[in-house]
N, C-alpha and C positions, 0 to 999 in steps of 0.2 A: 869837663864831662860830668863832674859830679857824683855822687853814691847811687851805689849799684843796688838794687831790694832784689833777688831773684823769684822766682815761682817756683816753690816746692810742693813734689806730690807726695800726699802723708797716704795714711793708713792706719783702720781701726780693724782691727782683729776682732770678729764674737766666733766665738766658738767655745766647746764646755770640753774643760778638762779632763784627760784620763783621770778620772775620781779616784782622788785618795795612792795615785802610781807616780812616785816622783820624776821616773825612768822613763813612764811611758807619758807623763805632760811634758817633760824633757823635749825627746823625739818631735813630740807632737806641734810644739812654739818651734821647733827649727825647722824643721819643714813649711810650715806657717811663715817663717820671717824670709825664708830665699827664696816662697811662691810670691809675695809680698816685693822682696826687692827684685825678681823676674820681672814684676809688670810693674816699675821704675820709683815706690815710693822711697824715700830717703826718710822717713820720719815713719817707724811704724810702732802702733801702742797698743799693748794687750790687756784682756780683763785684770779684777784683782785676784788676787790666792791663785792666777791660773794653773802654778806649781806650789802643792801638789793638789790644791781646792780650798774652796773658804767654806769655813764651816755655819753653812746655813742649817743643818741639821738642827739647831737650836730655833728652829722656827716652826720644830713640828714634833721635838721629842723634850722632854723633861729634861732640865740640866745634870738631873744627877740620876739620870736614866740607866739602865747597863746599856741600851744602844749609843746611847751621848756618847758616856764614857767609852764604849768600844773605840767609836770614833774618833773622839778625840784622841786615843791613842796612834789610832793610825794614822792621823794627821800629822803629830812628832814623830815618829818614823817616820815619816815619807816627807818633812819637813826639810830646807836647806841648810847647810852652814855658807857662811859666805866671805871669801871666794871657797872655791871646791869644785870637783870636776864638771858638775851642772855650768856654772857662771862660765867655764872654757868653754863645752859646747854651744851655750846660747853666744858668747863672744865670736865663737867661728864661725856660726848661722850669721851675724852679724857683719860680720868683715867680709863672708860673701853674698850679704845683697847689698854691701856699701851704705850701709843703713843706719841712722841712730834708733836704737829700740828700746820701748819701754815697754817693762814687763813687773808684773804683780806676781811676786810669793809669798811663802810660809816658810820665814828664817826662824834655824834656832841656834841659839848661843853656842857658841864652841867650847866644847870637852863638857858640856855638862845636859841633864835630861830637867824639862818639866818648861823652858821659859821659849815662848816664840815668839815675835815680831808679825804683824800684817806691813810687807816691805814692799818696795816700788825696786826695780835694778835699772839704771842707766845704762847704755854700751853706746860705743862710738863707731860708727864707720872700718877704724881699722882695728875693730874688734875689743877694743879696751875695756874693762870694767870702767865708767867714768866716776859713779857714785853711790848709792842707794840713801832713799827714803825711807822711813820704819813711821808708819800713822804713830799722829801725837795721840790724838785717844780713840780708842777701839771704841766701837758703837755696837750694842742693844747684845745679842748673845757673842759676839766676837770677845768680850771682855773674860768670857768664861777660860778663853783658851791663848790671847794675847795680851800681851803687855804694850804702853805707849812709850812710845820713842820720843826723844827729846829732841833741843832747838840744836843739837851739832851734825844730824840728816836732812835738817830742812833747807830751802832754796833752790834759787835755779841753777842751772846751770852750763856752761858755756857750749856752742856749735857752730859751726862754720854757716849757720845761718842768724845767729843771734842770741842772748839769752833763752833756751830752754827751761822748763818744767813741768813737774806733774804733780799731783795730789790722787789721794785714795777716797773715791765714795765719798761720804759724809764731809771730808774736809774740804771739798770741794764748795761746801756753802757755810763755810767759817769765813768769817766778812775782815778778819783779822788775816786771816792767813792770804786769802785774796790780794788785800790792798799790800799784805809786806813780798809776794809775788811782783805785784805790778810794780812796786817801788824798786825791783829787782830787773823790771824793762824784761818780764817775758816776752815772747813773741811767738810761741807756739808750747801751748800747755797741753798733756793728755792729761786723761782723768779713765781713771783704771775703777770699772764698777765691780757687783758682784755678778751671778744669774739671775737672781731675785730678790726681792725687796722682804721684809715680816709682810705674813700671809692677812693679818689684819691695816696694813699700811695701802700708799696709794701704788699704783702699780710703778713699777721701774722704768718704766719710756717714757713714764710725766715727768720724773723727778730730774731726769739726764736731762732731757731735753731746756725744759728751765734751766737746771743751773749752769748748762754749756750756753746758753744763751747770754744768762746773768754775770759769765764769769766774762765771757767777751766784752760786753758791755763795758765794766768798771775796766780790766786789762788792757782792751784794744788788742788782745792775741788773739789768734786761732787757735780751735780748742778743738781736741780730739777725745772724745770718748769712745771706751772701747768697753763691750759687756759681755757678759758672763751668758753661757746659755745652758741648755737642760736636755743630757741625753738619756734612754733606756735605761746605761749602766748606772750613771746615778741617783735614779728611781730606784731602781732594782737594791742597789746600798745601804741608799736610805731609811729602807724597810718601815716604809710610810703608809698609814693608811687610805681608806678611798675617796676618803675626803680632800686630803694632803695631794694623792696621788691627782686628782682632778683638776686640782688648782696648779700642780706643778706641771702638768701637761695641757694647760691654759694658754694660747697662744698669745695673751696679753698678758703675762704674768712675767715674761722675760725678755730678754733681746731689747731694741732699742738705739744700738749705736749711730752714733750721726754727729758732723763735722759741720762745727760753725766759722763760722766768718769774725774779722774783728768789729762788722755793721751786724752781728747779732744776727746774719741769718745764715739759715741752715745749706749749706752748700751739701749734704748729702746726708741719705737718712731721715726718718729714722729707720734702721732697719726693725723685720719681722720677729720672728724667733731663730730663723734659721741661723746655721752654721755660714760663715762665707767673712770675706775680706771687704771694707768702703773705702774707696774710691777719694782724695780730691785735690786739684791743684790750686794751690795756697800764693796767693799773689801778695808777698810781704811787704810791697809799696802801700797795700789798702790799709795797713797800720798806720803808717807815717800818715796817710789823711784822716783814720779817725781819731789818732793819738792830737793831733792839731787843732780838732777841734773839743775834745777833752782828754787830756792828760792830769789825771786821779792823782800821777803822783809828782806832777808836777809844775804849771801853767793853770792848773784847774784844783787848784789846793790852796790849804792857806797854811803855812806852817807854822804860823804863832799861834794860832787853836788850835790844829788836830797833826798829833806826833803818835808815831807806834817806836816801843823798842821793842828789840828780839835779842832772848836769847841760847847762845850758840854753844854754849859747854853743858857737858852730860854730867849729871852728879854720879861720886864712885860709891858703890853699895862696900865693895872690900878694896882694904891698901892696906899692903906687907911694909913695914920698917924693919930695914933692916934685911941682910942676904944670908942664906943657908945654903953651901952650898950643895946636901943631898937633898933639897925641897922634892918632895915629890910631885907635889904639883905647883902651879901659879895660877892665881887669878886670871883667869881670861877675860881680856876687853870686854866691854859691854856692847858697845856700838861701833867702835873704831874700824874700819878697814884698815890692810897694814901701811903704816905709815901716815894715818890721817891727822890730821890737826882741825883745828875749828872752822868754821863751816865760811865761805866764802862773802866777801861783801861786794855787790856786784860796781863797778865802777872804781874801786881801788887799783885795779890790776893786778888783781892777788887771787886768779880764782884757784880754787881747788882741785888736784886733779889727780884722784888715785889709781893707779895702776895695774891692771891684776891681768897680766900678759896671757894671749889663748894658750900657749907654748908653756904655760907655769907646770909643770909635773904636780898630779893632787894627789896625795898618799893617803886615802881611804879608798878609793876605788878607782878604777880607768874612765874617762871622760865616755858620757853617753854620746854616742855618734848622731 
């Protein structure tokens, strides 16, 4: 009979965050992921920073502005640690639409204040923490307020429909990080954007749209991008002027989400500005035809000229020699989830797969419903 390719219905989430309310973008992605798996998708992928926001702020205030800085502050407040009772309620939203979901936060470091992550979170179907992503390099004002993650969060990662993965914005047109994707046998990528683009750049539905084009092309996956959008309250936050405020309530200035093919064409999208959920069923046989007739990383390569290595270990900023036993504190992991080790090499049979059960009891606060 042969191998089976199924048809998977994905889904791109745009919708614009409870700005700056970890609690209330919480609520907001779970409701989102079980309206999402109601109308049957199994694959569904949201903007980036959707919890608690990304901070475009820096596209229209001075970096060392008292607004900036307000902001930024209440961005690390309302920021994740990870896991924590967020990651169990998105895991439960998860396990009841039967769904893998990817979603874009604002992690920050455990037990300590000032350092955050632009992070991707993986969950599984029966609800599991699979992974997370942390962007290798922060792009244009995000650098003011994150740090880049290294090669032991990068990769795809395993599904009951094939190698998975995602990348954030900007990394999505890293030609490096693409080909070590494909070399990884994606087969359905998201790409988690912002709401908008720098107000002097090209608008955000050109940029997606190309590189969800581009990225199908070289992969042969289907690509899901999902964007960011613009509501009242965070106009109202951002305490923008009317210049600012015109361009952010520009109905070309945001939105954009749309689902390509691994023939590079758009099977749904682009969306408008609006709020709402895209649509599309993924026929993962249409890979195995365009993968046959270019396969980047492999039949359609040469590997005595062109080789990438990656690498997968995080350097340690602090390491204690030696035990005390009244220490009053320890270093806390940088990147690690509990239990992680270095990051997956696809085709070994050694994937990766960390655990963080919706059932974990999280002792800062009670899981948002």
């Amino acid at each position: 009979m042969g191998d089976i390719y199924p048809t998977v219905k994905v889904a791109a989430v745009q919708a614009a965050s409870v700005f700056l309310d970890r609690d209330g973008s919480t609520q907001k992605a779970c409701r989102l992921i079980r309206e999402a798996g109601a109308n049957g998708a199994r694959v569904i992928a949201f903007p980036e920073g959707f919890i608690p926001a990304h901070p475009v702020w820096y596209h229209h205030h001075a970096a060392t502005s008292a607004i900036a800085n307000k902001l930024a502050v209440e961005l690390f407040k309302n920021s994740m640690e990870i896991p924590g009772p967020e990651t169990a309620a998105l895991g439960a939203a998860a396990r009841d639409a039967n769904a893998y979901v990817v979603i874009g936060v604002c992690e920050k470091m455990p037990q300590t204040i000032g350092t955050m992550f632009n992070t991707q979170l993986y969950f599984g179907p029966d609800g599991t923490l699979i992974r997370k992503h942390q962007k290798i390099m922060p792009t244009v004002g995000e650098r003011l307020v994150h740090m880049g993650g290294f090669g032991d969060t990068f990769g795809a990662f395993p599904s009951e429909f094939g190698p998975m993965s995602g990348l954030i914005c900007g990394e999505n047109s890293n030609p490096l990080a693409v080909f070590a994707l494909t070399a990884e046998g994606t087969r359905i990528h998201t790409m988690s954007w912002p709401n908008h683009f720098p107000t002097s750049g090209d608008p955000l539905r050109n940029r997606v749209t190309i590189d969800a084009q581009g990225f199908a092309q070289m992969s042969k996956a289907y690509v899901i991008s999902a964007c960011g959008t613009v509501d009242d309250d965070m106009i109202r936050k951002l305490e923008v002027g009317p210049e600012a405020e015109k361009f952010l309530r520009d109905p070309n200035s945001c939105g954009g989400s749309v689902i390509v093919s691994p023939l590079s064409r758009v099977l749904a999208g682009p969306m408008g500005p609006e709020e709402g959920i895209l649509y599309a069923d993924c026929d993962l046989q249409v890979g195995v035809q365009a993968k046959l007739r270019h396969d980047f990383a492999g039949h359609y390569n040469r590997p005595d000229i062109f080789q990438l290595q990656i690498n997968r270990s995080a350097p340690q900023i602090y390491t204690v020699h030696g035990a005390r036993d009244n220490a009053a504190l320890t270093a806390p992991a940088q990147n690690a989830l509990p239990g992680a080790v270095s990051g997956p090499t696809v085709g070994a049979g050694d994937w990766q797969r960390v655990s963080a059960p919706v059932e974990e009891a999280a002792t800062r606060k009670k899981p948002v419903s």
